[in-house]
N, C-alpha and C positions, 0 to 999 in steps of 0.2 A: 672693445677694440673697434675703432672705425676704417674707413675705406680706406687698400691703398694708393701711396704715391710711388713715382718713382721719380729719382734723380740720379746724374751721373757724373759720377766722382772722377775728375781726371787725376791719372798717377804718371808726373812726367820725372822719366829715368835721362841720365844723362848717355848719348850714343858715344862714339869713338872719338876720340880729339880730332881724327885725321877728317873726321868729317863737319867737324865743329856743329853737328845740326840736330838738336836734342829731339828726341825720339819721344811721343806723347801714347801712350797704353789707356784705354779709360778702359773702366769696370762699370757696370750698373748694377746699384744694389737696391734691393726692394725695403721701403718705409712706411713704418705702419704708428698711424695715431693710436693712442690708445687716452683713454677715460677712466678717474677713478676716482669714483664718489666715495666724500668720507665724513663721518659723524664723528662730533665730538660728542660726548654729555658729561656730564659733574657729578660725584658721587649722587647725587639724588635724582640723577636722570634726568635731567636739565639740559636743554642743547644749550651747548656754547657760540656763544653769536660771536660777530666782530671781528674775525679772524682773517689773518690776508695771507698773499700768496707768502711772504718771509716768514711763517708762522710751519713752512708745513717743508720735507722732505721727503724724496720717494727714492727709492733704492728696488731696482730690477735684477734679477739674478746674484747680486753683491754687488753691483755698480752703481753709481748715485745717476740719476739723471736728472737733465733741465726742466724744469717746472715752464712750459710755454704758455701754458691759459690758464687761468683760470675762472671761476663761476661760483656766486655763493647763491645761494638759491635758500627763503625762508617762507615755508609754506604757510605760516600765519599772519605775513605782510599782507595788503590790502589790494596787492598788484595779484596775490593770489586770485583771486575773483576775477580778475578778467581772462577773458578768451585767447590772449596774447599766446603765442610759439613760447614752447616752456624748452630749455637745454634737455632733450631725452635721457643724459646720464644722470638726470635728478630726478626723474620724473619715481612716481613709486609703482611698483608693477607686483600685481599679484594671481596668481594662477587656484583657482579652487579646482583640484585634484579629485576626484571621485574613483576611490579604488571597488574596481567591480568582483574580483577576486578574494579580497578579504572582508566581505560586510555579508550581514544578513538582512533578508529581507524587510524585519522591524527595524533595521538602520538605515532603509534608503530614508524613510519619511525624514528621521535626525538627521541624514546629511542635506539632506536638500532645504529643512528649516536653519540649519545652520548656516547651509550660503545664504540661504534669502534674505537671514538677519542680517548679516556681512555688510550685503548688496548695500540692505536699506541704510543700516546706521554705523555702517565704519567707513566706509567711501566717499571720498571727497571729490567733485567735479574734476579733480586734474587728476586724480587716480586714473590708474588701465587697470584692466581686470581680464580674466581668459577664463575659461570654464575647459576641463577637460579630462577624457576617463584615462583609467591605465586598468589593463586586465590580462594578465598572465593567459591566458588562450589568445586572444585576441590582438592584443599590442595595445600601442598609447594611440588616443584619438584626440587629436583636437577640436574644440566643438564651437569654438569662437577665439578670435587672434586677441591681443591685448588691444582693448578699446574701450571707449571711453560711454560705449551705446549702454544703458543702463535693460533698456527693454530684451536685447538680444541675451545678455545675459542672464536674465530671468528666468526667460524662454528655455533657456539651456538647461538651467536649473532646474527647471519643470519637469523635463524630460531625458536625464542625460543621457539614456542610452537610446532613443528612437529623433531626440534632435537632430535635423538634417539642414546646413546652413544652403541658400539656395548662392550665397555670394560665395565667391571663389578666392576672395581674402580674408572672408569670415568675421569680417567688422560690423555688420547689421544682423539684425535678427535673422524579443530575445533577451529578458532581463537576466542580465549576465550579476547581477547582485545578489543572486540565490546563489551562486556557485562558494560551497565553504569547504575548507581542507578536509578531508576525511577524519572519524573523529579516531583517537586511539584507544584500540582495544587495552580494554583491563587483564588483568592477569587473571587465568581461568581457576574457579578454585576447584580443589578435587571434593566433590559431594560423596562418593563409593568409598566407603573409609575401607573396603573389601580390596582397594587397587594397592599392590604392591609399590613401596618407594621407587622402584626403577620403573615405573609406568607413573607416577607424579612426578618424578623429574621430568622425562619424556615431553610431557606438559607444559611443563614450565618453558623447558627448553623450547617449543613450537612456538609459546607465547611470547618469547623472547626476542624469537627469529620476525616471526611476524610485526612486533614491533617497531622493530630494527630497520623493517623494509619500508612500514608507513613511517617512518621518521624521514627516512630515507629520503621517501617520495615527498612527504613536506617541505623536507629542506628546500627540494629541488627547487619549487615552486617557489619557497620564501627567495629563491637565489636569480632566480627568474625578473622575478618581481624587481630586486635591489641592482642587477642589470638595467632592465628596463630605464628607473629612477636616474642611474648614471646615465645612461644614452639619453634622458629628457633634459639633463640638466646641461650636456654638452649640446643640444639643440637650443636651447633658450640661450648660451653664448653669443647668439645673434641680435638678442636682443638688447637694449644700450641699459647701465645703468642695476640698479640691485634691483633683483627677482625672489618676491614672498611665495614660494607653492605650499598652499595649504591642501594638506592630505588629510582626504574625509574618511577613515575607515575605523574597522575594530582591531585592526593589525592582527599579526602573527602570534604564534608563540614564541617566548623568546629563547628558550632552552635549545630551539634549533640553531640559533648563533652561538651563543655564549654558556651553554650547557647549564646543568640542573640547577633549577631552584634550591635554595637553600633548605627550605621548607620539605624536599622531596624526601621524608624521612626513611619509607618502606623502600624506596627504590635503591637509596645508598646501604640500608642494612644490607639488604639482597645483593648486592656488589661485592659489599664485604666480606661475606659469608660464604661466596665463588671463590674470591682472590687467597682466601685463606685456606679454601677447599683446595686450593691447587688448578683452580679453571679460570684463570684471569679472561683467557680467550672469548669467553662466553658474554665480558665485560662490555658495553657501546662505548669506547671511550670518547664519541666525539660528544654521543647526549650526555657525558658526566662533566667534560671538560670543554665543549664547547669546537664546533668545528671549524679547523684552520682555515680552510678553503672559504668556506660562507663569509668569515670574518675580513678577509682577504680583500674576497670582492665588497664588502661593504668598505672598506676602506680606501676603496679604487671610486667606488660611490661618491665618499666624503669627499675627494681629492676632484672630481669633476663637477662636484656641488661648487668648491671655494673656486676654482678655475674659472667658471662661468659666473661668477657672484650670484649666486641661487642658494636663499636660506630654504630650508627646509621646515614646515612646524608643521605638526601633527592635531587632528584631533579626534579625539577619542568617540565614537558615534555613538558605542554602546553605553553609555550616559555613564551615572552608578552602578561601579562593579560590584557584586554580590560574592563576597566571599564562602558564606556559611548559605546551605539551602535548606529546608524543611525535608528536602526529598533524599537528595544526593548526597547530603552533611555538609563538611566541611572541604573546599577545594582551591583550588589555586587558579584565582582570575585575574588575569594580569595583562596591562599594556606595556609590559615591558618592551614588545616589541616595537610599537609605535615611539618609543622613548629612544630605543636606538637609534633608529634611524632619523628623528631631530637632533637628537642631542649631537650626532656626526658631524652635522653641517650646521652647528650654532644655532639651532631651532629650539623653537619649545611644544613642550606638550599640552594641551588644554584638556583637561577630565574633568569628569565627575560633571559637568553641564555642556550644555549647548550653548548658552549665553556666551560670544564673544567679548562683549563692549568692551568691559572692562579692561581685558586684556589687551585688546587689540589697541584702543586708544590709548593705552600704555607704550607700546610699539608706534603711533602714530608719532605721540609725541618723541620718540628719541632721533625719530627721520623729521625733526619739522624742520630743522635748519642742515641745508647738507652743500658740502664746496666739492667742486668739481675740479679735480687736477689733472690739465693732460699734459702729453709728454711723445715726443717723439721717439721711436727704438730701432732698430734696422730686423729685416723677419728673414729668416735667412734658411729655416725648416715649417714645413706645413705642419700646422697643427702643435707647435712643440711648445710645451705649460712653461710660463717664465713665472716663477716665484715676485711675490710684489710683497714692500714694509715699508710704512707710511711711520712717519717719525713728527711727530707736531712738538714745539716750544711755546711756551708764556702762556700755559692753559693751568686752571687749578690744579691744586694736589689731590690724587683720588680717581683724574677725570679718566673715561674709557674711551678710545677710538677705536672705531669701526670700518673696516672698508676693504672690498676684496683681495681676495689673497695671493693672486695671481691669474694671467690671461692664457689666452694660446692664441698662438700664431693663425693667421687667417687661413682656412683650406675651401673644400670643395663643399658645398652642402647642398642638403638631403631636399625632399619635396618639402617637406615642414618649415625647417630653416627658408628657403624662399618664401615661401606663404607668409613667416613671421617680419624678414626685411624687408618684404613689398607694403606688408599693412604697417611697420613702423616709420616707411620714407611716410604714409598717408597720414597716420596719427599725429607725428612731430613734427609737419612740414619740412622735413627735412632736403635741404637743395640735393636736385638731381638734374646735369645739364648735361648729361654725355649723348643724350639725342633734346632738342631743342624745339619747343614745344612752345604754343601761345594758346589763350584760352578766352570765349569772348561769353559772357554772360549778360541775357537780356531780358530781365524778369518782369513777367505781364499781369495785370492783375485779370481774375479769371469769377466764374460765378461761384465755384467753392472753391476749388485749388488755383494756385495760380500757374499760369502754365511759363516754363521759364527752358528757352532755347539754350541749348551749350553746344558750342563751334570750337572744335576744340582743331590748328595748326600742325603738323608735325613735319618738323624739318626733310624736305627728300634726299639731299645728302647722305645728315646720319643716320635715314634707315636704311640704305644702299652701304654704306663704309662697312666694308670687310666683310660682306654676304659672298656666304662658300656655295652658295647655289643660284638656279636661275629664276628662283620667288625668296622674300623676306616674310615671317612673320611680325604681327608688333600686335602687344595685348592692352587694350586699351581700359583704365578702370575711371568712374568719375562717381565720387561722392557727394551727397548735401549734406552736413553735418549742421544743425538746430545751434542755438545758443546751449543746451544741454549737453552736446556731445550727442545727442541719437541720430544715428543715418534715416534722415527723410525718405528719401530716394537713392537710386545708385543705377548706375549704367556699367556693362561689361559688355566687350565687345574683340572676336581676335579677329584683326586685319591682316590680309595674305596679299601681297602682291607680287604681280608676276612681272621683273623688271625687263623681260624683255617687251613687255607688251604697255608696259605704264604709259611711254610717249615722252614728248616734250611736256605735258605740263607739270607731270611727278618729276623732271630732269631741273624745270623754270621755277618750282616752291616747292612741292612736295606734297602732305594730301591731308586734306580737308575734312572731319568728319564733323557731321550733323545730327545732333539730338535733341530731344525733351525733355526733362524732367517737369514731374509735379507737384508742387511743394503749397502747401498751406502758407498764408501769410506768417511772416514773420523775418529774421536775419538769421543767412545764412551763410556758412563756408563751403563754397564749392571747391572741389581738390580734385585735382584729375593727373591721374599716372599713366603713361607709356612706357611700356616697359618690353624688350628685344628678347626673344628666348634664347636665339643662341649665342647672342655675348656676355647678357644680362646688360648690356646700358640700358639705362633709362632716362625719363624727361618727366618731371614735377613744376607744374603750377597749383597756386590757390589764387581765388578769386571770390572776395567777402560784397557778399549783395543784400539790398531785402528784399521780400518780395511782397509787393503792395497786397493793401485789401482790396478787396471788388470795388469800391468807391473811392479808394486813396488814390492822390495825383502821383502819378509815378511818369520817371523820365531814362527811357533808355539810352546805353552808353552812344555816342556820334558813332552812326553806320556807315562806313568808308563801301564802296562797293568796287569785290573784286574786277583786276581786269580779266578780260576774257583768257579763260587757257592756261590762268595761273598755277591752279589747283587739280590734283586726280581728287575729283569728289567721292566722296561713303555716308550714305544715307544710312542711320543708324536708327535707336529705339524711338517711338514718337508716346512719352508718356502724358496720362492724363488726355482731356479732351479732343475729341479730334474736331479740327477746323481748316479752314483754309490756309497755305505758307503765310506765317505775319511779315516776311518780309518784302513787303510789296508799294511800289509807287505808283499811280493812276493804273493799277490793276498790273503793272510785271514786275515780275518778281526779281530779287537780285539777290546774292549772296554775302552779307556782309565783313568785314576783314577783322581779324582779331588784330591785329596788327595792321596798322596804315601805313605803308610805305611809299613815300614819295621820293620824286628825282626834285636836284634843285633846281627851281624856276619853270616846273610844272604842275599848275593849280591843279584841284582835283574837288570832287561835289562830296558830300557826306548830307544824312537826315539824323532830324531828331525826333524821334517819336514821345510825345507826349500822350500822356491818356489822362481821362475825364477832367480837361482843361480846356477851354478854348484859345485863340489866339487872341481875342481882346484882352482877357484874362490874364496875362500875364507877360512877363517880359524876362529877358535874358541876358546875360552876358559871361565873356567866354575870356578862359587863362591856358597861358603857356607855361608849360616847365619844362625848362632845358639846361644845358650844363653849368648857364648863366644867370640861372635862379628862374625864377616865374614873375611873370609879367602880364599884363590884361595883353589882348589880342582881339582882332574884328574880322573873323570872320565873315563875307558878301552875302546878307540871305536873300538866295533867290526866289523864292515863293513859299507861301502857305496854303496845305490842303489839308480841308476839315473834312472830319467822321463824322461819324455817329458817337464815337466814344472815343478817340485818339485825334489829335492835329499830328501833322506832319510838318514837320519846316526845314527846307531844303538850302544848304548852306553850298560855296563855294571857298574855298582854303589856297593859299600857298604858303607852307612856313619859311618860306626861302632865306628870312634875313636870322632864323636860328641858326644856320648852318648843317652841316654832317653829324647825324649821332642819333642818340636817343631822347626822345622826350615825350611830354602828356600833353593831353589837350583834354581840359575841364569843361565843362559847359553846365551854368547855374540857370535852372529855370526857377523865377520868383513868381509867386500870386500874387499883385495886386492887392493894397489895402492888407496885405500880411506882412508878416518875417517868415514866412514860412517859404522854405525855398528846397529846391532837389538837386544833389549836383550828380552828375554821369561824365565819365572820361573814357577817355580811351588811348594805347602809348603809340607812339608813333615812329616810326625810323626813317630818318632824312640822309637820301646818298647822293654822290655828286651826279 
């Protein structure tokens, strides 16, 4: 389900005749998007391509609704490979699950080579991944958000229970795994064949009771535990799109759900031999038949699995289970419990190895081809599960479809849930304009890193709209994300301002903040979020740069320079090496604008910074794009000053015959005797 809207229905009733003046009532009801990925395949597990929106039906609660979007998305097309904003309700998302509570010691190594194999060879550059524990004393931890960092993940891997992320969305980089259920006492035999039958009963009877209690106390814990599962899976409902959590453990017993193995053959003789005796009492009906309550809440589990489209698969860490022992003889080792709790929420189990591929790239393929159906519903209770049935036509005989089985209505959420919707607006660039943000990136080449300025705008308006006190907060995050998906760098920052004291120039634009990142040559996605604690609005740009090598000719975007007063300035992180401000003309410094704002028929100066180029060296020309397409443009240069390793060339501008609005201004710089050319822009807004 995505964000809501709201619109307003008017309901106009007819007033008295006498007054001939009909009388208009509106109501406002709240509207909520929802998403809902759905796989076809063919009896032989073939995804079905080709399908369009008249192919597919959705039915909410029993009511059909309008199919408004759709998306087909094929992850083996060639568009896959590129970097491009992928639809998040396609995207594939998988959580590696580390249960701290039921593994032993010799399982962490198996769990942690079993993500590692994952990582390497079942992940595809557009996968998310999340790493994280769950442990009956302790609670769920998350240890990294769904992303796309392959390194972070690792890292997590390495160490699940002492990983400590330093970022606060957790998209970049006490063994509580010794804790095992208490084991169950055997039945005591009588050695003194001198003790009278009413003192071997006696025994039994204690051996009974005491059983009964560590079952007892098992349970709790397995109960604990399948809580837990349900509260993760209704926390990942934040997240857009089907959720894989793979669960790394040796699981439970399963006789504490579903009662005795069949196999248990001494324990039912001994029942039977009570029951007949006339002491049913003495009988554990829930370990014979399975406990109602446990089963209950696992069924409450399933039901906040399919709610949140969260499959479940299990894997088994303690590798080949060992039936028969040299020591102990013959006993009953079983993941039945780990089979329950997949098999609930449409999972599978993987035993007997660690080796994924196989498997998993079996599952890859049946999500290669996935359509995206959304639909608008009116949400009229928080939180409340709407049953969802997808109905597809003109597909083979045989074929299976797949696709969640119901939503819930949008409510209030936890710290987790925030942490997973702040790092998903980051992951899937997903628009956020409820506070209005611009973003100016000016990447320098440097002796190893290159050092690269982020000027990041934030409307003063909407951080002031609807502030219940006399300061705002605003949290500010900026990512580099590689061609890989790995965070280079990352900036966080909370901004407090105190709006009695801000002034006219937080009232005239709003405030300005200043940073560094340092980032190694190469292309990169810089993404920057602001985000309001107490309303939750926020403000999302990306901004795709490279960042030169030490010797490559690089050209920054055209540096408008503020006017005075515009901005409440925030001097932020200065990563990477330290130098003098680069924004500087015959030695003073100015502030550059993420945005150039001009009045019509008021010119204004802008630079361009070139680096290890000189001005004989090359030459320039410069384009417009505005509502009336893009057109060449000539900028006035007014002079050239040379470095030691940058030219500067100092322009004069009016766009006055674009008119009012939005537009770009491109600027190519060519070498000479090349094709080799660099372009930099920057967007502009022109008011009367």
């Amino acid at each position: 389900m995505r964000r809501l809207s709201r619109i307003a229905l008017a309901l106009v009733a007819s007033a008295t005749a006498a007054l001939g003046q009909p009388s208009k009532l509106s109501e406002t009801v709240n509207v909520h998007f929802v998403e809902v990925p759905v796989t076809v395949v063919d009896r032989d597990g073939n995804p079905v391509r080709g399908l369009t929106k008249a192919n597919f039906e959705i039915v909410d609660q029993g009511k059909a609704r309008e199919i408004t979007s759709f998306d087909s998305v094929d992850f083996a097309s060639s568009d896959m490979k590129k970097t491009s904003p992928l639809n998040p309700a396609a995207r594939r998302s998988f959580l590696l699950l580390f249960d701290m509570s039921f593994s032993s010691p010799n399982g962490r190594a198996k769990a942690q080579e079993a993500a590692r194999s994952f990582i390497a060879k079942t992940l595809t550059r557009r996968d998310l991944a999340a790493v994280a524990t769950i442990d009956i004393d302790h609670g769920f931890r998350l240890l990294t958000s769904f992303t796309t960092d392959r390194s972070a993940l690792v890292q997590a891997v390495a160490s699940p229970k002492g990983f400590v992320s330093g970022d606060p969305l957790q998209l970049g980089g006490l063994d509580i795994f010794t804790a095992i259920l208490p084991e169950t006492p055997g039945t005591t035999e009588a050695t003194n064949s001198g003790r009278s039958a009413d003192a071997l009963e006696n025994v039994k009877d204690i051996a009974r009771l005491e059983k009964r209690l560590n079952d007892s106390y098992s349970r709790t814990r397995v109960e604990k535990e399948v809580t837990m599962l349900g509260g993760l899976a209704r926390t990942l409902r934040t997240v857009p799109g089907q959720k894989q959590v793979i669960l790394l453990s040796e699981g439970f017993d399963a006789r504490l759900v579903q009662g005795r193995d069949a196999r248990a053959t001494d324990e039912t003789r001994d029942e039977m031999d009570l029951t007949t005796a006339g002491e049913p009492w003495k009988v554990d009906f829930d370990a014979r038949f399975g406990s109602s309550t446990t089963l209950t809440m696992l069924s409450r589990m399933a039901r906040f699995f399919r709610g949140s489209d969260v499959v479940l698969h299990a894997i088994d860490i303690q590798g080949v289970r060992v039936q028969n022992d040299l020591q102990e003889g013959s006993k009953i080792n079983s993941n039945e419990g780990l089979y329950l709790l997949a098999h609930s929420t449409g999972g599978s189990l993987f035993q007997n190895s660690n080796d994924l591929g196989h498997d998993f790239d079996k599952l890859m393929r049946q999500q290669e081809v996935v359509y995206v159906l959304g639909f608008h519903a009116p949400s009229t209770t928080a939180d409340k599960f709407h049953e969802l049935k997808v109905r597809v036509k003109g597909v083979p005989s045989g074929s299976i479809v797949s696709h969640r089985s119901g939503y819930y209505e949008g409510g209030s959420q936890n710290a987790v849930e925030r942490t997973l919707s702040n790092a998903e607006v980051i992951m899937n660039d997903i628009p956020e304009n409820e506070v209005r943000i611009a973003t100016l990136v000016a990447p320098m080449p440097g002796k190893s890193n290159g050092q690269v300025p982020v000027i990041v705008e934030i409307n003063g308006e909407d951080l002031a709209k609807g502030a219940k006190s006399p300061s705002v907060s605003a949290d500010l995050y900026v990512y580099a994300f590689d061609d890989e998906g790995i965070v280079r760098d990352r900036v966080f920052q909370r901004l407090t301002i105190d709006l009695s004291k801000a002034g006219e120039p937080f009232k005239a634009g709003g405030l300005k903040y200043y940073g560094t990142l340092s980032l190694p040559a190469g292309r990169y996605a810089i993404k920057s979020l602001v985000r309001l604690p107490e309303s939750e609005r926020k403000g999302f740009s990306r901004t795709d740069v490279t960042v030169p090598g030490a010797d490559d000719i690089a050209v920054l975007p055209p540096l408008f320079s503020d006017r005075p007063g515009q901005w409440l300035m925030v001097k932020g992180a200065l990563h990477g090496e330290s130098g003098p401000f680069p924004f500087q003309i015959n030695g003073e410094p100015f502030m550059p604008s993420a945005v150039a704002r001009f009045r019509n028929g008021e010119p204004r100066q802008f630079a361009v910074f070139v680096y290890n180029a000189t001005a004989d060296e090359m030459t320039w020309e410069a384009t417009l794009t505005g509502p009336a397409g893009t057109r060449a443009t000539e900028p006035k240069l007014l002079r050239q000053l040379q470095g030691d390793f940058v030219t500067k060339l100092l322009f004069q501008y009016d766009p006055a015959s674009v008119g009012p609005g939005n537009a770009t201004l491109d600027i190519v710089i060519h070498k000479k005797g090349s094709s080799d050319a660099r372009r930099a822009s920057v967007p502009l807004l022109v008011t009367n």
